[in-house]
N, C-alpha and C positions, 0 to 999 in steps of 0.2 A: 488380440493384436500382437501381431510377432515385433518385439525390436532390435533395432540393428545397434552395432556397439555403440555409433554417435548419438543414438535414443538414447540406451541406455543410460551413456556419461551424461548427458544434457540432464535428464530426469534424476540419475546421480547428485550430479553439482547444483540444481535447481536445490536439492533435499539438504546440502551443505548448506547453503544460503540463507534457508530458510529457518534453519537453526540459529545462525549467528545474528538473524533479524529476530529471534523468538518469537519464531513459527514450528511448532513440533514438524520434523525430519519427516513423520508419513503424509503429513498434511499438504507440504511444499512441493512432496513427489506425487500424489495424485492433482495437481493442481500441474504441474509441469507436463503431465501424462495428457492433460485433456488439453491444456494450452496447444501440443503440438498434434492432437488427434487428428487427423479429416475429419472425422463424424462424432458426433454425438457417442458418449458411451455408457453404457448401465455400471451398475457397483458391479455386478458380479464380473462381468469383462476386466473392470480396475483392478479386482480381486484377483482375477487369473495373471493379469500381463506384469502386475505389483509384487504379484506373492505376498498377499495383506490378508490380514484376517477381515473376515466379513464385518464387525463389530469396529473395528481402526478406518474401515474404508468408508460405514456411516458415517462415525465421527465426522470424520475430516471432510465430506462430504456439507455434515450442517455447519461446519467450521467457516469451509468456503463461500457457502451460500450465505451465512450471517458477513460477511465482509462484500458482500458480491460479486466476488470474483467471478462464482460459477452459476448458472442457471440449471434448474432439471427441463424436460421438455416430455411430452407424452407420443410415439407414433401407434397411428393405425395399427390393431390388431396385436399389438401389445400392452399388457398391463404394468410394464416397469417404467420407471423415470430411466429418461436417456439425459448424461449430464455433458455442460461443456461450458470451458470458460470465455472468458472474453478475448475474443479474437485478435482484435484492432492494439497494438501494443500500444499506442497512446492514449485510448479509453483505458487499457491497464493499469499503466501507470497513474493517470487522473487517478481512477478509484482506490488505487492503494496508499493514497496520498492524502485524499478524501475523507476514506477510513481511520484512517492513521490520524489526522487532524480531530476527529469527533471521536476517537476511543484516546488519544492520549495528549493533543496540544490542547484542547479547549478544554479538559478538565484539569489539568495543570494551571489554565489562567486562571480558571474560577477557584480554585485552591489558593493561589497566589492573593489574589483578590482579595477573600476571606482572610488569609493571615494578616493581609496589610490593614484590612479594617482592626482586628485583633490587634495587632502592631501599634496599632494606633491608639487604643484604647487602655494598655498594659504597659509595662516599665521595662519594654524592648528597647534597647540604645539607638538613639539616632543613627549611628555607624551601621550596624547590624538594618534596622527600617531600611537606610539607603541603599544598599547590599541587597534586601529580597525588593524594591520598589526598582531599583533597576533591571534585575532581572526582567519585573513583569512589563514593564514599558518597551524590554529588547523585545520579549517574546509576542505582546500583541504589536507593538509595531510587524512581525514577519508574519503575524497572524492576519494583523489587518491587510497587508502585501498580500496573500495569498489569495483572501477571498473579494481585492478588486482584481488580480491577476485572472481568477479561478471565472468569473465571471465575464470576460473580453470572449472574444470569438475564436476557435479553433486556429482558423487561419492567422488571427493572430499570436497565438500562443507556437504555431510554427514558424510564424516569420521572426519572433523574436528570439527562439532556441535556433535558426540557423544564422543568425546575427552573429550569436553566442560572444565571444570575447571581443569581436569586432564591435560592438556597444558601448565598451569600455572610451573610445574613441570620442565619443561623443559625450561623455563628463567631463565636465572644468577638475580638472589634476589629475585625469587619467593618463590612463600608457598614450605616448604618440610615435606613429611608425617612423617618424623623423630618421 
């Protein structure tokens, strides 16, 4: 795949990104390369249009499919996986939010959890207890947000991000356009 200089920067800056989320730099850029593919694409193509070595291009590759970003697929008369990620940028965002929740919020609660029973049982200062107990009460409160939010219908989930601030309007002490 030939790219033109706005590929390029887009696959560039995707690869920035993906570092300051700690996602390694080659991972973020073949995931950016297939996001913006028309077609399906083999590693060795990703190899060619990337300038990646064969072995970083697997990697990232089972990196991506362990997250779900990206699918492989088989065509007629080929024996290579053709790969490509999710299209639909709202399915995108769902699953990396998704992912991100079961690789790092919900192991965090149950860590939280465990200490407080700990906490509980040891000569941790009531001060100090109420300090991690709150913490865990902020985080599944937006945990538990999440997965009644995560669970409503698509349609719902766009009518209430194009609400967006205009929501606010409708809390007892929110902003009013007065």
């Amino acid at each position: 795949m030939q790219l033109t200089p706005a590929m390029q920067n887009f696959i560039l800056h995707w690869g920035e990104m993906g570092s300051k989320w700690g996602v390694n730099r080659s991972v973020a850029q073949i995931h950016a390369l297939l996001h913006i593919a028309p077609d399906p694409m083999t590693a060795e193509e990703i190899c060619d249009t990337l300038n990646l070595a064969r072995s970083n291009v697997s990697n990232g590759l089972k990196e991506l499919q362990s997250w779900k970003l990206v699918t492989s697929s088989r065509q007629l008369g080929d024996r290579r996986d053709h790969f490509t990620s999710i299209r639909d940028m709202f399915d995108l965002v769902d699953m990396v939010i998704k992912q991100r929740r079961e690789r790092e919020f919900a192991p965090t609660i149950a860590a939280l959890e465990a200490v407080m029973d700990e906490a509980d049982q040891d000569q941790t200062p009531p001060k100090v207890r109420e300090r991690m107990g709150e913490m865990l009460r902020v985080m599944k409160m937006f945990d538990d947000w999440y997965l009644d939010f995560s669970r409503l219908p698509r349609a719902m989930h766009l009518a209430v991000l194009k609400l967006g601030s205009k929501l606010v309007r409708f809390i007892p002490g929110g902003r009013s356009d007065d």
